[in-house]
Biopython code that builds the backbone (N, CA, C, O; Angstrom):
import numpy as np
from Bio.PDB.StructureBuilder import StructureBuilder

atoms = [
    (1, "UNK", "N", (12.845, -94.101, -37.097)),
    (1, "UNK", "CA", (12.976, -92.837, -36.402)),
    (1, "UNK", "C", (11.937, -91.862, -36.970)),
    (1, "UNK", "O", (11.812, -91.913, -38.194)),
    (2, "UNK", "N", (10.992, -90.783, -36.160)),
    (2, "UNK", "CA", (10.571, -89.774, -36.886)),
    (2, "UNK", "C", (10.722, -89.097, -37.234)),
    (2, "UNK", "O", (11.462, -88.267, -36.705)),
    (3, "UNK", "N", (10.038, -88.871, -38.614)),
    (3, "UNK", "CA", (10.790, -87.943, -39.197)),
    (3, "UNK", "C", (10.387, -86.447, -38.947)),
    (3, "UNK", "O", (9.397, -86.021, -38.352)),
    (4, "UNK", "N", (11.400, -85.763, -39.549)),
    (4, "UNK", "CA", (11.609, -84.361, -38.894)),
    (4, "UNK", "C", (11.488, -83.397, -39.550)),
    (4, "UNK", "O", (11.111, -83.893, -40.611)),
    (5, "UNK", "N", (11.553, -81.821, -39.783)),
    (5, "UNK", "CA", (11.765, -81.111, -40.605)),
    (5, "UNK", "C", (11.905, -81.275, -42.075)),
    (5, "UNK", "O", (11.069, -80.832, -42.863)),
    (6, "UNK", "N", (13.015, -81.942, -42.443)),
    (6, "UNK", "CA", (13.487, -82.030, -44.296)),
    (6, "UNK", "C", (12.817, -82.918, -44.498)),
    (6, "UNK", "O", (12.094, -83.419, -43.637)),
    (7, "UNK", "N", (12.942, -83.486, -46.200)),
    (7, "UNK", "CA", (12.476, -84.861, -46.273)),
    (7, "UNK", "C", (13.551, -85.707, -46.558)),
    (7, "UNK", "O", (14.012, -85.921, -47.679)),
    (8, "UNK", "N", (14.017, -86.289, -45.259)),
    (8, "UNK", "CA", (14.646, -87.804, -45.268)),
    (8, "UNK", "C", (14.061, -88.452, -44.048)),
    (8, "UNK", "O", (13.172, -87.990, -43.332)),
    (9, "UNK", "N", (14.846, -89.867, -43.888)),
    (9, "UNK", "CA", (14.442, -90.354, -42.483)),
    (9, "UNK", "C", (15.185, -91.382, -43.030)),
    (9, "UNK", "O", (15.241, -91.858, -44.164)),
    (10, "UNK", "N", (16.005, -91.738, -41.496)),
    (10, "UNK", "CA", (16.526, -92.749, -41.291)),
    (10, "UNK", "C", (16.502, -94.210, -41.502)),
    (10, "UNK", "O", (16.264, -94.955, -40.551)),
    (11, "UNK", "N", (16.749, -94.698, -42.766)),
    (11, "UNK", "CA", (16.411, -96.696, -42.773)),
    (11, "UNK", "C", (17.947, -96.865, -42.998)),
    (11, "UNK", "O", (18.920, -96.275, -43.468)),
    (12, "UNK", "N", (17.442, -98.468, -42.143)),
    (12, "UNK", "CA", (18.429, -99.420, -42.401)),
    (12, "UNK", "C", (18.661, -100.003, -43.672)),
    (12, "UNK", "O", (17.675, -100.666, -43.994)),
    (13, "UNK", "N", (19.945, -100.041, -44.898)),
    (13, "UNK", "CA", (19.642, -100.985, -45.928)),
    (13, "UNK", "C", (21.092, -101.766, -45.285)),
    (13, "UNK", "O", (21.999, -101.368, -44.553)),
    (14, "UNK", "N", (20.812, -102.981, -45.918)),
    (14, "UNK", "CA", (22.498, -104.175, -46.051)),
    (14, "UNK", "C", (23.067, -103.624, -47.815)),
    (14, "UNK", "O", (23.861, -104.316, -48.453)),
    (15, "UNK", "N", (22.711, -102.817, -48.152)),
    (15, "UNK", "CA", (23.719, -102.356, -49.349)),
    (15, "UNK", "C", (25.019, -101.366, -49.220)),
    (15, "UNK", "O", (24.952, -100.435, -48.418)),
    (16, "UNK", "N", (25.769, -101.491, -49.717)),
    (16, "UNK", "CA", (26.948, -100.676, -49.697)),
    (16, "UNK", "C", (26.900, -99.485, -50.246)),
    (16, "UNK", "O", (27.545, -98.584, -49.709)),
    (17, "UNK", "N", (25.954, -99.156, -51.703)),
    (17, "UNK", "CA", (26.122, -97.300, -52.278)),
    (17, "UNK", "C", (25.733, -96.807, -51.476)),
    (17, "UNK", "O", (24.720, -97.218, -50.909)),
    (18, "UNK", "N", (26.216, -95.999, -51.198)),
    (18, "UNK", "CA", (25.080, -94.736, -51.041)),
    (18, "UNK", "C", (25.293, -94.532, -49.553)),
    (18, "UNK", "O", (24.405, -93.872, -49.013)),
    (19, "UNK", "N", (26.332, -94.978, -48.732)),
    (19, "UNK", "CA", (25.952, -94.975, -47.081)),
    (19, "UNK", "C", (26.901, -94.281, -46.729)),
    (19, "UNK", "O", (27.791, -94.079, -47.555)),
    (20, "UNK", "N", (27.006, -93.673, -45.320)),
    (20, "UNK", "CA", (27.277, -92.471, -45.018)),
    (20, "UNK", "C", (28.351, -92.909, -43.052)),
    (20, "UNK", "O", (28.039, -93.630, -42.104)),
    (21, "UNK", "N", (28.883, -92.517, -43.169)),
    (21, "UNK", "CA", (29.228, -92.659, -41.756)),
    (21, "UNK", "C", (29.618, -91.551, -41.285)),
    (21, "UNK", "O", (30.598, -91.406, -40.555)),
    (22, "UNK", "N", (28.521, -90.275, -41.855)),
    (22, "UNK", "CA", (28.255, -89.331, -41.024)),
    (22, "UNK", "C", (26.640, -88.805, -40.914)),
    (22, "UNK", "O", (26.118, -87.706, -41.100)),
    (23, "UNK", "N", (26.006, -90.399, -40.440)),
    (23, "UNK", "CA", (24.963, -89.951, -40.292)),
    (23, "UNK", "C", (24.141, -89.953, -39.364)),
    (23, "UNK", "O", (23.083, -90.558, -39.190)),
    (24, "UNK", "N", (25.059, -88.775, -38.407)),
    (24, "UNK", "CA", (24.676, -87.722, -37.478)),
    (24, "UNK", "C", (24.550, -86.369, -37.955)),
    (24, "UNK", "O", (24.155, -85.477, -37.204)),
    (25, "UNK", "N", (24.802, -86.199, -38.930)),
    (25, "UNK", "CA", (24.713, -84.714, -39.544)),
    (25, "UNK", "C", (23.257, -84.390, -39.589)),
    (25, "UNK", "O", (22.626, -83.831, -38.692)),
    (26, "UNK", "N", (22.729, -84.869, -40.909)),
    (26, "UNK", "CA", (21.880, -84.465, -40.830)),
    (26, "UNK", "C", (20.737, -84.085, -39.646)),
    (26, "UNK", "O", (19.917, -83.184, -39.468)),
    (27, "UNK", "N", (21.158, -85.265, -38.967)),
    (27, "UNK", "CA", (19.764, -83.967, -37.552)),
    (27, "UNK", "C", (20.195, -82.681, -37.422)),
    (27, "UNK", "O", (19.400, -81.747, -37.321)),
    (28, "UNK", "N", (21.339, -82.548, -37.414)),
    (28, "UNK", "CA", (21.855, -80.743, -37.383)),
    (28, "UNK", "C", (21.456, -79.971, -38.479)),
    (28, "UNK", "O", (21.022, -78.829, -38.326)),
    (29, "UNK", "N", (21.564, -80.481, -39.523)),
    (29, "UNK", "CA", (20.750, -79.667, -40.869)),
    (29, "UNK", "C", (19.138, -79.540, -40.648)),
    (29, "UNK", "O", (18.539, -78.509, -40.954)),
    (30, "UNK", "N", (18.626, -80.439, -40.206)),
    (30, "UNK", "CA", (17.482, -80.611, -39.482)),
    (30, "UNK", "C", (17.248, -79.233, -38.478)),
    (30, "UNK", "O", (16.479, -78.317, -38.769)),
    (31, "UNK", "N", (17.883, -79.280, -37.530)),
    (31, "UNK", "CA", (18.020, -78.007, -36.532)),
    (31, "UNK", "C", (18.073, -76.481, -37.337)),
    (31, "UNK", "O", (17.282, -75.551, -37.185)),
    (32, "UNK", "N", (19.102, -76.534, -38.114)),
    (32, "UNK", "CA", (19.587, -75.479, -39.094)),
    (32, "UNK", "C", (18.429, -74.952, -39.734)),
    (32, "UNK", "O", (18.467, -73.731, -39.884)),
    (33, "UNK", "N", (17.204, -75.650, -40.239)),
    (33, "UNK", "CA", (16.207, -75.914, -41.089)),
    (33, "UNK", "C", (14.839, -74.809, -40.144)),
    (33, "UNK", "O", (14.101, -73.859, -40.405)),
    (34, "UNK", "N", (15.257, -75.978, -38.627)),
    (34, "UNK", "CA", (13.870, -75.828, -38.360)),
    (34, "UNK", "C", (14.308, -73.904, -37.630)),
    (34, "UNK", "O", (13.466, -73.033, -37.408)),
    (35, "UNK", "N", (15.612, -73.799, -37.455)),
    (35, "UNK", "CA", (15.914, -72.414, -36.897)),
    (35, "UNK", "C", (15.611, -71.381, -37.696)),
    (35, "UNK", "O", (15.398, -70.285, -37.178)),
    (36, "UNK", "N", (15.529, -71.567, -39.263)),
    (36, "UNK", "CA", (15.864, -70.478, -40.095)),
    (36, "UNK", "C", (17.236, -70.370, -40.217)),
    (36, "UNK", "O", (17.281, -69.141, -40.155)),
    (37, "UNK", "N", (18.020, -70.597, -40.302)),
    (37, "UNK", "CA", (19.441, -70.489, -40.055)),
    (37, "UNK", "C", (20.080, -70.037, -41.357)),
    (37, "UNK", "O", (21.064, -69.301, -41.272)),
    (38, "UNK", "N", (19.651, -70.378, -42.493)),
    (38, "UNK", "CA", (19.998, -70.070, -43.637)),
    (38, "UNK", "C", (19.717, -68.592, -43.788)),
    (38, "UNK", "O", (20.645, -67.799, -43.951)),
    (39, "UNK", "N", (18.179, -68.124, -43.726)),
    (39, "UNK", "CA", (17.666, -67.048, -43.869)),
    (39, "UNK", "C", (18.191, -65.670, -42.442)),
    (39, "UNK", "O", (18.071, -64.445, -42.448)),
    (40, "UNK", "N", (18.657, -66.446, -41.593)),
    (40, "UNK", "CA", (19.316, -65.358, -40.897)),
    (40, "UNK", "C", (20.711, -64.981, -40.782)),
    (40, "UNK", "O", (21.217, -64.075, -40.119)),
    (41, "UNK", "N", (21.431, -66.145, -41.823)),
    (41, "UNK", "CA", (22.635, -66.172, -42.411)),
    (41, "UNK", "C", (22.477, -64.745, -43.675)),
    (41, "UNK", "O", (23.041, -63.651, -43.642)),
    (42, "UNK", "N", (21.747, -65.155, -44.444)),
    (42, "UNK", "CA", (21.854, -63.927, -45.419)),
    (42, "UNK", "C", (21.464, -62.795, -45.170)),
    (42, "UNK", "O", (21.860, -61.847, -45.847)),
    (43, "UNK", "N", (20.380, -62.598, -43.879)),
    (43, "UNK", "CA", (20.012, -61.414, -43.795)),
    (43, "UNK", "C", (21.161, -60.350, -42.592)),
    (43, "UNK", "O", (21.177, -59.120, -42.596)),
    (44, "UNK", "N", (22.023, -61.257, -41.659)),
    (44, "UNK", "CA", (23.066, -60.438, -40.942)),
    (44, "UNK", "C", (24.285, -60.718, -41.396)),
    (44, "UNK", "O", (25.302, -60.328, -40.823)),
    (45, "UNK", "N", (24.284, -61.439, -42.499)),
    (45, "UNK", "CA", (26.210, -61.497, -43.223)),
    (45, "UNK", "C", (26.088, -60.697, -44.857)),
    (45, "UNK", "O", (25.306, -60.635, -45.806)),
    (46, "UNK", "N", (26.932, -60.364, -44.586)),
    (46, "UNK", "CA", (27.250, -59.736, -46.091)),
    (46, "UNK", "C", (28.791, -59.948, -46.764)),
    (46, "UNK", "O", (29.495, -59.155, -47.390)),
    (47, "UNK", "N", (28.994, -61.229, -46.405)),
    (47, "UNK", "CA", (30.462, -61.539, -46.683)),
    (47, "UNK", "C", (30.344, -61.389, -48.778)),
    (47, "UNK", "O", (30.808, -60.540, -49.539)),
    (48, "UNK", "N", (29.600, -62.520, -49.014)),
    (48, "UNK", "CA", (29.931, -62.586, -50.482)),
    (48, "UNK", "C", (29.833, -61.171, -51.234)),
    (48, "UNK", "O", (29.370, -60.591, -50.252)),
    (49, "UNK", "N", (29.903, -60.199, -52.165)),
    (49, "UNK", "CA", (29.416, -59.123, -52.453)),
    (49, "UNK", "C", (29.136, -59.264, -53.316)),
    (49, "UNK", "O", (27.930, -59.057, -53.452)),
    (50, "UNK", "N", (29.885, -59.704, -54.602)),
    (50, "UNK", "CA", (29.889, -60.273, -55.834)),
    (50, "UNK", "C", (28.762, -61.263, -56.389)),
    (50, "UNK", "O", (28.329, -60.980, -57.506)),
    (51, "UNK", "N", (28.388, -62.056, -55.939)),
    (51, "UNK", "CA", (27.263, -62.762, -56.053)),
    (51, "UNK", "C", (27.921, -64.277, -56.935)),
    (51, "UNK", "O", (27.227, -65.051, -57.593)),
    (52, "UNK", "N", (29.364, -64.381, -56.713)),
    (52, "UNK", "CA", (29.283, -65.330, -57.109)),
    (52, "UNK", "C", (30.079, -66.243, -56.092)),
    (52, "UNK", "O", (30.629, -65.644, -55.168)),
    (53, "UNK", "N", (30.226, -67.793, -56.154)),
    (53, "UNK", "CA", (30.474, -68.999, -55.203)),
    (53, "UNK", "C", (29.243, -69.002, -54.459)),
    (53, "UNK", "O", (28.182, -68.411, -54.663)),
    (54, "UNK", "N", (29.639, -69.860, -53.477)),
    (54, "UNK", "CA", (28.736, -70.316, -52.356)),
    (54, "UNK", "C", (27.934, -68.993, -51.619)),
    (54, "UNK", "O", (28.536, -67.927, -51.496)),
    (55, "UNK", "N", (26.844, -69.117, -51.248)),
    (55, "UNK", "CA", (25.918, -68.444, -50.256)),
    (55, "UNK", "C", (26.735, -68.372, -48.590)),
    (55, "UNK", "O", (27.144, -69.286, -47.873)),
    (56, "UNK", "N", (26.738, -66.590, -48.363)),
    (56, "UNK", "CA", (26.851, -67.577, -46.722)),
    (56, "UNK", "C", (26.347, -68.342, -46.159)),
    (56, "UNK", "O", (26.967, -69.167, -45.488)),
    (57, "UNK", "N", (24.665, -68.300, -46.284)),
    (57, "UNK", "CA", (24.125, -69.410, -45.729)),
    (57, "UNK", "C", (24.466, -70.704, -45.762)),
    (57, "UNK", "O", (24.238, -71.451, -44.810)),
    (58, "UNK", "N", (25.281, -71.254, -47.312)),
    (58, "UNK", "CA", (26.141, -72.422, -47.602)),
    (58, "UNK", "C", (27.223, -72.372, -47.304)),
    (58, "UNK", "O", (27.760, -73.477, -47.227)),
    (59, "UNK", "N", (28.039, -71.251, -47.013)),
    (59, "UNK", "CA", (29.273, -71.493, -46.298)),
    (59, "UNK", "C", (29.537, -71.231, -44.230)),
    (59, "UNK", "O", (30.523, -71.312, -43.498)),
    (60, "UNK", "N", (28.209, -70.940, -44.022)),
    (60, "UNK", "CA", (27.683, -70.759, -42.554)),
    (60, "UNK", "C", (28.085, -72.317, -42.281)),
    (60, "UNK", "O", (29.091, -72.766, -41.733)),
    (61, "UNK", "N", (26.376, -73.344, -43.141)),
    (61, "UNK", "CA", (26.376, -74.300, -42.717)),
    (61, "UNK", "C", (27.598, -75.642, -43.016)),
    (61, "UNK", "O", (27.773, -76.618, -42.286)),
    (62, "UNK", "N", (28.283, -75.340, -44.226)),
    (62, "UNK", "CA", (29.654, -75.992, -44.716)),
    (62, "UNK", "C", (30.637, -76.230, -43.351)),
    (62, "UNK", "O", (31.145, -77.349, -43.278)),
    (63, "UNK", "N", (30.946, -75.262, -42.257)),
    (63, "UNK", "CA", (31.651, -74.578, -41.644)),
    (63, "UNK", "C", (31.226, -75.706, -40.278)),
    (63, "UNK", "O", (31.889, -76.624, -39.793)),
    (64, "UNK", "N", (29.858, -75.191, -39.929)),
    (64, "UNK", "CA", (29.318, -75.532, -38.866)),
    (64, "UNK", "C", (29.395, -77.174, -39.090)),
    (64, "UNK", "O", (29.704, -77.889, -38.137)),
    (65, "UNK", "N", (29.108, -77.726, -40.363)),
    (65, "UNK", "CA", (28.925, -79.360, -40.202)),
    (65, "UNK", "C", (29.951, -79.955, -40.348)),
    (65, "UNK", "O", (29.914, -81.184, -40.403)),
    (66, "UNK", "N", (31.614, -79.010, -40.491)),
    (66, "UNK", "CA", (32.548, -79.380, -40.714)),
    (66, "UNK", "C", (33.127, -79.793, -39.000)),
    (66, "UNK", "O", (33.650, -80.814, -38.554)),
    (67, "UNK", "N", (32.821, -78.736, -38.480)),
    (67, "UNK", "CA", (33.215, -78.091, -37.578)),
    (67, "UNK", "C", (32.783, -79.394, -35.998)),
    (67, "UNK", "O", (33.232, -79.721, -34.900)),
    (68, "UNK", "N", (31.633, -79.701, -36.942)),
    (68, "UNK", "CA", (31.008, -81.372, -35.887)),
    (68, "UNK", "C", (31.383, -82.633, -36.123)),
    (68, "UNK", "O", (31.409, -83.565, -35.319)),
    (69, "UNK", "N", (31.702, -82.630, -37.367)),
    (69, "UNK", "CA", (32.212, -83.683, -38.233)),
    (69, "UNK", "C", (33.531, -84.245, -37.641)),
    (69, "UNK", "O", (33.985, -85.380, -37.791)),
    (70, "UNK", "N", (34.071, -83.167, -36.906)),
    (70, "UNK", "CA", (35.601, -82.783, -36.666)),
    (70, "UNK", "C", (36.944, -83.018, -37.756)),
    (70, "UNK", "O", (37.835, -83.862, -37.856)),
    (71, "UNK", "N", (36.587, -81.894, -38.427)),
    (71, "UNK", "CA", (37.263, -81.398, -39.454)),
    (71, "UNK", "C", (38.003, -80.237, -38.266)),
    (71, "UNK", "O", (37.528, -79.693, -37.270)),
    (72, "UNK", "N", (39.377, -80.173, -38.913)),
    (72, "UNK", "CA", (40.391, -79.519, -38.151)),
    (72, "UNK", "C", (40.817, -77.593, -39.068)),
    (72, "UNK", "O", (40.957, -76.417, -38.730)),
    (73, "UNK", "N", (40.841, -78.278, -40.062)),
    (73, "UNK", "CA", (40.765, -77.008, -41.259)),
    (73, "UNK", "C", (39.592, -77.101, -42.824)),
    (73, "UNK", "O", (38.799, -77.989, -43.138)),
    (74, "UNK", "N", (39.851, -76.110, -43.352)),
    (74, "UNK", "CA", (38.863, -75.933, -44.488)),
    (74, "UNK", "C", (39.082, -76.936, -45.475)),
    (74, "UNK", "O", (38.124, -77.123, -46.225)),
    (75, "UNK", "N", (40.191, -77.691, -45.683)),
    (75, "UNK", "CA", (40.344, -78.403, -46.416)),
    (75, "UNK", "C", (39.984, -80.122, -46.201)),
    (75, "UNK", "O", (40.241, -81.111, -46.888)),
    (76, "UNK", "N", (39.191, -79.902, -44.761)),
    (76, "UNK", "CA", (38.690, -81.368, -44.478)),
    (76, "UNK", "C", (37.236, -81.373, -45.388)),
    (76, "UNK", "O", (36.699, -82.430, -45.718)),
    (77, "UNK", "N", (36.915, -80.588, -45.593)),
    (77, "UNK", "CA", (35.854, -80.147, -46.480)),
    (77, "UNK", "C", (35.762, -81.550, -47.280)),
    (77, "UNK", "O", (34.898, -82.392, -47.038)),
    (78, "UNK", "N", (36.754, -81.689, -48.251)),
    (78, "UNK", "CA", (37.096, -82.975, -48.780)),
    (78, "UNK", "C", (36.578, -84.429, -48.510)),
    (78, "UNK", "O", (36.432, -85.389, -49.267)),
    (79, "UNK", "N", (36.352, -84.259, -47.175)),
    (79, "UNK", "CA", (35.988, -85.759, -46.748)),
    (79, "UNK", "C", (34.446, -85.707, -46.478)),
    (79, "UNK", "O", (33.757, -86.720, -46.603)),
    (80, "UNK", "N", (34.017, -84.713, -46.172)),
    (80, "UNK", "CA", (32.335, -84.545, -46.155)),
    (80, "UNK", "C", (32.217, -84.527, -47.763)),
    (80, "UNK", "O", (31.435, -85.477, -47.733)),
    (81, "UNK", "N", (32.316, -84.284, -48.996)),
    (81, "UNK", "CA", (31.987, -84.077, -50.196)),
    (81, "UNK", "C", (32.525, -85.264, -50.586)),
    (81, "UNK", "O", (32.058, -85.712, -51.633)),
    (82, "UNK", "N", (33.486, -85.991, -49.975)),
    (82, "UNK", "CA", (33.777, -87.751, -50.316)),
    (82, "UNK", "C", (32.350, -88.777, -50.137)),
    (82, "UNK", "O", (31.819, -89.606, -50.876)),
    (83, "UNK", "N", (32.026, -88.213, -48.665)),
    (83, "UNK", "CA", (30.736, -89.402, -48.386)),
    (83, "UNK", "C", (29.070, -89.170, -49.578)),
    (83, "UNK", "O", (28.043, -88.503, -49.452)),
    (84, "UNK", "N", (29.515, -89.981, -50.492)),
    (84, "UNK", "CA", (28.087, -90.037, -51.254)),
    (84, "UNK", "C", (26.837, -89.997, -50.476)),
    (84, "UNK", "O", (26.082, -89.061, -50.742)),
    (85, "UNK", "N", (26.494, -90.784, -49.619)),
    (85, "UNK", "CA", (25.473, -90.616, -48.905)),
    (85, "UNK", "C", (25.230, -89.448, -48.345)),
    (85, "UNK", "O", (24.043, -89.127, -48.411)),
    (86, "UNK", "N", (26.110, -88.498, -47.679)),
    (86, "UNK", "CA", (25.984, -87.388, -46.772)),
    (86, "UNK", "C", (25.805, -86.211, -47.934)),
    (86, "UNK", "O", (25.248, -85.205, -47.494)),
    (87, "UNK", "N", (26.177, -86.154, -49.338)),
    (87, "UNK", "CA", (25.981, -85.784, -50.379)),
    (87, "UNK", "C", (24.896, -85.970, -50.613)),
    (87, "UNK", "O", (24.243, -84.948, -50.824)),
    (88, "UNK", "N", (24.478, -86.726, -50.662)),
    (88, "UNK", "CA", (22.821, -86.908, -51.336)),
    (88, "UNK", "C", (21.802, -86.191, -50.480)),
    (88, "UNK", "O", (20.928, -85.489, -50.988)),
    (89, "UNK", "N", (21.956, -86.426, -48.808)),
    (89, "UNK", "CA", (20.915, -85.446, -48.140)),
    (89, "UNK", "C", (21.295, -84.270, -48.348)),
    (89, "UNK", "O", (20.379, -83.580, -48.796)),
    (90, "UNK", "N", (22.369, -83.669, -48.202)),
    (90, "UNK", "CA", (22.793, -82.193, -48.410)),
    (90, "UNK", "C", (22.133, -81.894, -49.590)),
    (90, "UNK", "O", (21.098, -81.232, -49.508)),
    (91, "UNK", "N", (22.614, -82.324, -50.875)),
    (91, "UNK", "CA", (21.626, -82.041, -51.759)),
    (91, "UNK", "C", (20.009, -81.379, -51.748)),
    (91, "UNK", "O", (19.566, -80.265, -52.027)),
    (92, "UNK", "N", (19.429, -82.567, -51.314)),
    (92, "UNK", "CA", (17.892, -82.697, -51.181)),
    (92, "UNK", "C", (17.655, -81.634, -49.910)),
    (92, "UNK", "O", (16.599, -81.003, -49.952)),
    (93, "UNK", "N", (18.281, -81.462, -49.126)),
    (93, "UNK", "CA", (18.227, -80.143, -48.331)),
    (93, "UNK", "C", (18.533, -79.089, -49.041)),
    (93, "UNK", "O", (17.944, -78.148, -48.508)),
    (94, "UNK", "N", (19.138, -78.712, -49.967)),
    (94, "UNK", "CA", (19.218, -77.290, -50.797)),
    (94, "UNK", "C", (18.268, -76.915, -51.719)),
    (94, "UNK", "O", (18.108, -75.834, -52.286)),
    (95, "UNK", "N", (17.459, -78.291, -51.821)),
    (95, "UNK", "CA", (16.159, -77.889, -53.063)),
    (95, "UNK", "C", (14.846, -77.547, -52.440)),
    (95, "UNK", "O", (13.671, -77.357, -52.751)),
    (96, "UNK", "N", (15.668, -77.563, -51.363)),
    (96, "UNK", "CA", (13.943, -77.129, -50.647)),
    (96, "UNK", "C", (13.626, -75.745, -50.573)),
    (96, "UNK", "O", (12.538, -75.384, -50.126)),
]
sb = StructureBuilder()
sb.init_structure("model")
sb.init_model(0)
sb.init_chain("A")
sb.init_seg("    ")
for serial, (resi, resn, name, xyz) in enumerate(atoms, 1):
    if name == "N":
        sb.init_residue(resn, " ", resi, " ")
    sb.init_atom(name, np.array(xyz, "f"), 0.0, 1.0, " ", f" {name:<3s}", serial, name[0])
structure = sb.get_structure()
């Protein structure tokens, strides 16, 4: 597949770590990326005040990939932070 915005891209392995069976997400982080979405998260929300936990921009996109994932409440959260694989791109999307 080509690749897009972040740096990942889609391969096939026959190994078991590391794999994800939510990997449809990331093209949406992809989207998120190529929108600015983060940066127009912090510049029209002012939820956090304190400066400490998550960014809205990290709890914008937490929300939104929960929200596709079909997570029903905040506490499905759990099962996206279960999948190692879907962990690892999220990651490598925040260091950018």
């Amino acid at each position: 597949m080509a690749q897009g915005a972040l740096p990942f891209k889609y391969e096939e392995q026959l190994q078991g770590g590391g794999m994800t069976a939510l990997a449809g997400l990331p093209v949406y982080l992809d989207l998120a990326h190529v929108m600015v979405l983060s940066r127009s998260a912090e510049k029209h929300l002012e939820v956090r005040a304190n400066g400490r936990g998550w960014s809205d921009s990290q709890v914008i996109t937490s929300l939104v990939l929960l929200n596709l994932a079909g997570g029903d409440c905040v506490d499905d959260l759990d099962i996206l932070e279960a999948d190692e694989g879907f962990c690892r791109v999220l990651r490598r999307t925040y260091m950018m």
